[in-house]
C-alpha positions as CSV (number, residue, x, y, z in Angstrom):
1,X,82.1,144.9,171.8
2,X,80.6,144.2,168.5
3,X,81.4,147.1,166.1
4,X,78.7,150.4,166.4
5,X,81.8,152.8,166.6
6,X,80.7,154.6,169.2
7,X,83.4,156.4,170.1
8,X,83.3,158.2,167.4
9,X,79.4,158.1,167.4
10,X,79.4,157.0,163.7
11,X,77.4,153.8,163.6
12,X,78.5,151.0,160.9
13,X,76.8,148.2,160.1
14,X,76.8,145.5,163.6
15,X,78.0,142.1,162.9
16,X,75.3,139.6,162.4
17,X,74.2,138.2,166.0
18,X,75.0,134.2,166.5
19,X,72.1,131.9,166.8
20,X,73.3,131.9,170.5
21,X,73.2,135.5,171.2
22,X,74.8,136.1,175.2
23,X,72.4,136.3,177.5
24,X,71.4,139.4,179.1
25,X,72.0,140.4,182.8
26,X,68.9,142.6,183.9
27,X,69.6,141.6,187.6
28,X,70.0,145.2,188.3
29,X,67.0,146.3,187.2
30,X,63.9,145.7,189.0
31,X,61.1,146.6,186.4
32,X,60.7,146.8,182.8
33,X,58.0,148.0,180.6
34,X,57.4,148.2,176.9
35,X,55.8,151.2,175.3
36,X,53.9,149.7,171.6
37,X,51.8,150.7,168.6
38,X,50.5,148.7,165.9
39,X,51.5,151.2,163.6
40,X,53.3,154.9,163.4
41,X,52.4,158.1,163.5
42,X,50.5,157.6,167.0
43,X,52.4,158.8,169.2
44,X,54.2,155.4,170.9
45,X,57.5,157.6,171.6
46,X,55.6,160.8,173.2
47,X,53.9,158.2,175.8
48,X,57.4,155.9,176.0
49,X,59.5,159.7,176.8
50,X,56.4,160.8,178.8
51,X,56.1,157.2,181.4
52,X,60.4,157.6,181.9
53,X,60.0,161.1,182.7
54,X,57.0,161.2,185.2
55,X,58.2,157.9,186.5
56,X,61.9,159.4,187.5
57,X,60.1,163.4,189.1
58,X,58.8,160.6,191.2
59,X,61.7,159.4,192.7
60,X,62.9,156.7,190.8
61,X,65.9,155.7,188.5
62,X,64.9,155.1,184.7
63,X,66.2,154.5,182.1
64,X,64.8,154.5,178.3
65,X,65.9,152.6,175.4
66,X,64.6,153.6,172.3
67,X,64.6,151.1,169.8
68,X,62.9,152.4,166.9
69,X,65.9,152.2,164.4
70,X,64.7,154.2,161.9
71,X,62.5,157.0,163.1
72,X,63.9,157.8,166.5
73,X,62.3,160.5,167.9
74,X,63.3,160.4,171.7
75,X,66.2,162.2,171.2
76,X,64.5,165.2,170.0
77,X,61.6,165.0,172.6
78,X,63.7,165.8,175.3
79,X,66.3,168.2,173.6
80,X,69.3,165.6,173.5
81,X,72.3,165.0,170.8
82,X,75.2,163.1,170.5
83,X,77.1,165.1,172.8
84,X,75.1,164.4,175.6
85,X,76.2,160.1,175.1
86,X,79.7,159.2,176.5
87,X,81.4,156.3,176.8
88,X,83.6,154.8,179.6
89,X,85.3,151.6,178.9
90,X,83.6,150.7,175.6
91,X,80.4,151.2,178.0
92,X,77.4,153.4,176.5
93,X,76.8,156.2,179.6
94,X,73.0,157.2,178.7
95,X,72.3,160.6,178.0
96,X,70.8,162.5,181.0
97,X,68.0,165.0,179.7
98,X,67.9,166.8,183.3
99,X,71.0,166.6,185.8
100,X,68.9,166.8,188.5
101,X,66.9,163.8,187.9
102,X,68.2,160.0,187.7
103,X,67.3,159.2,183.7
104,X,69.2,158.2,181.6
105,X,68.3,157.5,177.7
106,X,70.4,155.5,174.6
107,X,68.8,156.0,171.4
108,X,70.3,155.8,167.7
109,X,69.8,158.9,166.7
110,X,72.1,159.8,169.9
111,X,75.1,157.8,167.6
112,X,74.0,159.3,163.9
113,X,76.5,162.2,162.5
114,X,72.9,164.5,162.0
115,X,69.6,163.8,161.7
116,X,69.0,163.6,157.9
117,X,71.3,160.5,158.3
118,X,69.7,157.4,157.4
119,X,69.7,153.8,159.0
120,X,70.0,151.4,156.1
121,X,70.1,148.5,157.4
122,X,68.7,144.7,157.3
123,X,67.2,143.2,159.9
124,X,69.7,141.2,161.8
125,X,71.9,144.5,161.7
126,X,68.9,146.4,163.5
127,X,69.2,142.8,165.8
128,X,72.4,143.5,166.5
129,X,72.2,147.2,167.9
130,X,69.3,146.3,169.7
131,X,71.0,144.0,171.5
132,X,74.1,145.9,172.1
133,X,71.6,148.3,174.0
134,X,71.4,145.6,176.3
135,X,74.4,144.4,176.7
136,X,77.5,147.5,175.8
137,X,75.2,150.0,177.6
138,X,76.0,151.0,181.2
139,X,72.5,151.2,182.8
140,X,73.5,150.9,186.5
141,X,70.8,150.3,189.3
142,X,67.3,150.7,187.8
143,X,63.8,150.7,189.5
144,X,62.3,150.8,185.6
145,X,63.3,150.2,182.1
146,X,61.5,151.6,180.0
147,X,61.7,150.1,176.3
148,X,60.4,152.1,173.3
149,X,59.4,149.4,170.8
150,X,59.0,150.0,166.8
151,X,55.8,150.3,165.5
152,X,54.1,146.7,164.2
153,X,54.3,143.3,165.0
154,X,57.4,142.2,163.3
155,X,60.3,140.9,163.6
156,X,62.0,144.0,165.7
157,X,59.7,143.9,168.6
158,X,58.9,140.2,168.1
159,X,62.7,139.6,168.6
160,X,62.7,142.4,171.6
161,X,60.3,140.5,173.5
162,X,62.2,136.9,173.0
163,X,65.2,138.9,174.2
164,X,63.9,140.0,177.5
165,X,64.5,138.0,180.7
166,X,61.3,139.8,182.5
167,X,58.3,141.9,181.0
168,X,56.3,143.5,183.6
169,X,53.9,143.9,181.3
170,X,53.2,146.0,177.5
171,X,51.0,149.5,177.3
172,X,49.7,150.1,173.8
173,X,49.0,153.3,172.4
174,X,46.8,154.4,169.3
175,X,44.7,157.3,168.3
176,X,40.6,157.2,168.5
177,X,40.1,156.3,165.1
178,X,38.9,153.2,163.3
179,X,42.1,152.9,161.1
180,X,44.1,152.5,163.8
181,X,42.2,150.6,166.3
182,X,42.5,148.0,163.7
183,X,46.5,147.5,164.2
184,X,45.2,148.1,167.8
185,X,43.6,144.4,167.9
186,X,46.4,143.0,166.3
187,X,49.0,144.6,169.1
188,X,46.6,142.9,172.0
189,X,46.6,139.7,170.2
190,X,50.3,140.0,169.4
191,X,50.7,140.1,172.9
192,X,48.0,137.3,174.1
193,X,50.9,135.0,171.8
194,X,53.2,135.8,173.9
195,X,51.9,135.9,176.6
196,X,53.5,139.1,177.8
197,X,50.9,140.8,180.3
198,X,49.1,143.8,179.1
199,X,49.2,147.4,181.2
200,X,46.6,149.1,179.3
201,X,45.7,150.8,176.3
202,X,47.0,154.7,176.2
203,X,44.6,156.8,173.7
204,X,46.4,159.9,172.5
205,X,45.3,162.5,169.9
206,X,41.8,162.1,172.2
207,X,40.0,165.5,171.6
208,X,41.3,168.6,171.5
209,X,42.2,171.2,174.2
210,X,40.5,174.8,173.0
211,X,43.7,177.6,173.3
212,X,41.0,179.8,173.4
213,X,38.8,178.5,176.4
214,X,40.0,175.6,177.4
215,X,37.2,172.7,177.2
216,X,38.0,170.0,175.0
217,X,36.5,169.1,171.5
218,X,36.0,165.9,170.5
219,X,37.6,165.2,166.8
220,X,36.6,161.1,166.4
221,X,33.2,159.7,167.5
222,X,34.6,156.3,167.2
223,X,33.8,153.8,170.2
224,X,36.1,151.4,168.6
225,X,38.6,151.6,171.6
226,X,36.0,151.1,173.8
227,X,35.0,147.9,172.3
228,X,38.8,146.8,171.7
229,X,39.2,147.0,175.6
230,X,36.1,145.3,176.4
231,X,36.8,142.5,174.2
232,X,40.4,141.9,175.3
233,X,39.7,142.4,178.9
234,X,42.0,145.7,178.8
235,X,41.7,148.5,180.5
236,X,42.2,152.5,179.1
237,X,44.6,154.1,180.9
238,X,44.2,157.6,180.1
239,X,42.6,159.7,177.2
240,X,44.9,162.3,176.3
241,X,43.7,165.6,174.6
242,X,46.1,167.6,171.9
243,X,47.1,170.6,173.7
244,X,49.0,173.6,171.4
245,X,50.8,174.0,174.5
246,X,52.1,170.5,174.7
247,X,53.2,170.5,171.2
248,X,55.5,173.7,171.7
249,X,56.8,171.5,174.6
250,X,57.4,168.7,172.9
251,X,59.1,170.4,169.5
252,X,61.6,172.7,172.0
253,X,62.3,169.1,173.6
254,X,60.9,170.0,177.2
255,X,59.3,166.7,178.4
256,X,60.9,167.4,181.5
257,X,59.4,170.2,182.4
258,X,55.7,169.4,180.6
259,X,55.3,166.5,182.7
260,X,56.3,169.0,185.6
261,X,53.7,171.1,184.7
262,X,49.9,171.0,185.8
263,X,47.6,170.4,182.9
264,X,44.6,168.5,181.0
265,X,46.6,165.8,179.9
266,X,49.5,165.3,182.7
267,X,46.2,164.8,185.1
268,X,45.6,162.4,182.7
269,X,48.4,160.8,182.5
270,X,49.0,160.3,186.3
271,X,46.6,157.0,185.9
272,X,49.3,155.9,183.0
273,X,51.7,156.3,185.9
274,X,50.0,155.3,188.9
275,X,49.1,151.6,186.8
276,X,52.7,151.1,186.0
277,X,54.0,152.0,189.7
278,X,51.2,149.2,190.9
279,X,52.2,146.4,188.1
280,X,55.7,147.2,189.7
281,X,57.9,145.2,192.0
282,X,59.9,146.7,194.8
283,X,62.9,144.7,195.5
């Protein structure tokens, strides 16, 4: 097992990965998705925690891998630390954010000493972990993987696509503003290289839900995701609204029991859900 020290849940440095990096065994899992963003700050790991969570209260067995190195928020989203990580036989054991439901999650920030700690590292380190995900991590039978990418086109998620056997498909997620639907285009063309299938585009931050009355104010008038689907063939999953509630849900790390929870935005988000269960194959 290359060196992440995870026993001790102290990451060092990985060793560089050989041109001929082992190949993956994702026979056991049936499905996997990737959650993207052209750029940060959107909200790619709120939708990524959001998909796993609604996906497993319906039944199924998830897992998440969040591989944004150095801003890994999953973690935090659904109230987990390092204590919740174990390991059995230099195996990872994902961290379970509800016992009573069949997700598990492996993130970095479940192996840094606290949260102020940095990840300094190049980019064939961050290779190295990434793959180590894959491979030293005990993921068992999955229905869904679901794979939290880092924001941007480079060479993180460029290398996580190359590194995956099967892609059921990619779901992008931006805001409603020109200044991101910009890195929006670049994502669906990223992905037309590729030629990774696209799910759908996932606009968050859409409008905001009143605390006050409810109904839902509109904060952009930009149609820019409108014509971004249009021209790419691509279809808009869900719009969802900023709710004060969902934020207090979010910060005390209670995805589990938002996406429980009827609302604006989890009526929303059942098409996100719905789409990815369809795109999905059953054996």
């Amino acid at each position: 097992m290359t060196e992440l020290n995870v026993v001790n849940k102290t990451p060092q440095k990985p060793n560089q990965p050989s041109k001929a990096a082992p190949a993956i065994d994702m026979s056991r899992i049936k499905n996997v998705f990737v959650v993207m963003s052209g750029k940060g700050g959107v909200g790619k790991s709120t939708v990524a925690c959001a998909l796993a969570a609604g996906l497993a209260i319906r039944g199924n067995h998830v897992g998440l891998m969040d591989c944004d190195m150095h801003g890994p928020s999953v973690p935090a989203i659904f109230g987990i630390t390092s204590g919740d990580l174990q390991v059995v036989d230099e195996k990872m054991i994902p961290a379970k954010p509800e016992p009573n439901l069949n997700l598990g999650v492996i993130s970095i920030g479940l192996l840094l000493p606290d949260d102020d700690t940095p990840v300094i590292w190049r980019g064939p380190a961050k290779a190295g972990a990434i793959q180590q995900f894959f491979t030293d991590v005990e993921w068992g039978d999955l229905d869904y993987l679901i794979i939290d990418l880092p924001p941007g086109t480079g060479d993180e998620p460029l290398g996580i696509m190359q590194l995956l056997p099967k892609n059921n498909g990619a779901i992008i997620v931006t805001i409603p503003q020109d200044i991101a639907l910009t890195s929006v285009r670049k994502s669906l063309t990223f992905l037309q290289k590729l030629d990774v299938p696209l799910t759908g585009i996932v606009s968050n931050m859409d409008g905001l839900i009143c605390p006050h009355c409810d109904e839902k104010i509109e904060l952009y008038s930009s149609g820019g995701i409108d014509k971004a689907a249009a021209d790419f063939g691509a279809s808009i999953l869900a719009r969802l609204p900023m709710d004060p509630e969902f934020s207090k849900a979010q910060e005390n790390g209670k995805m589990v029991e938002w996406m429980m929870k009827e609302s604006a935005w989890t009526q929303s988000f059942q098409n996100v859900l719905e789409t990815v269960e369809k795109n999905s194959s059953k054996q």
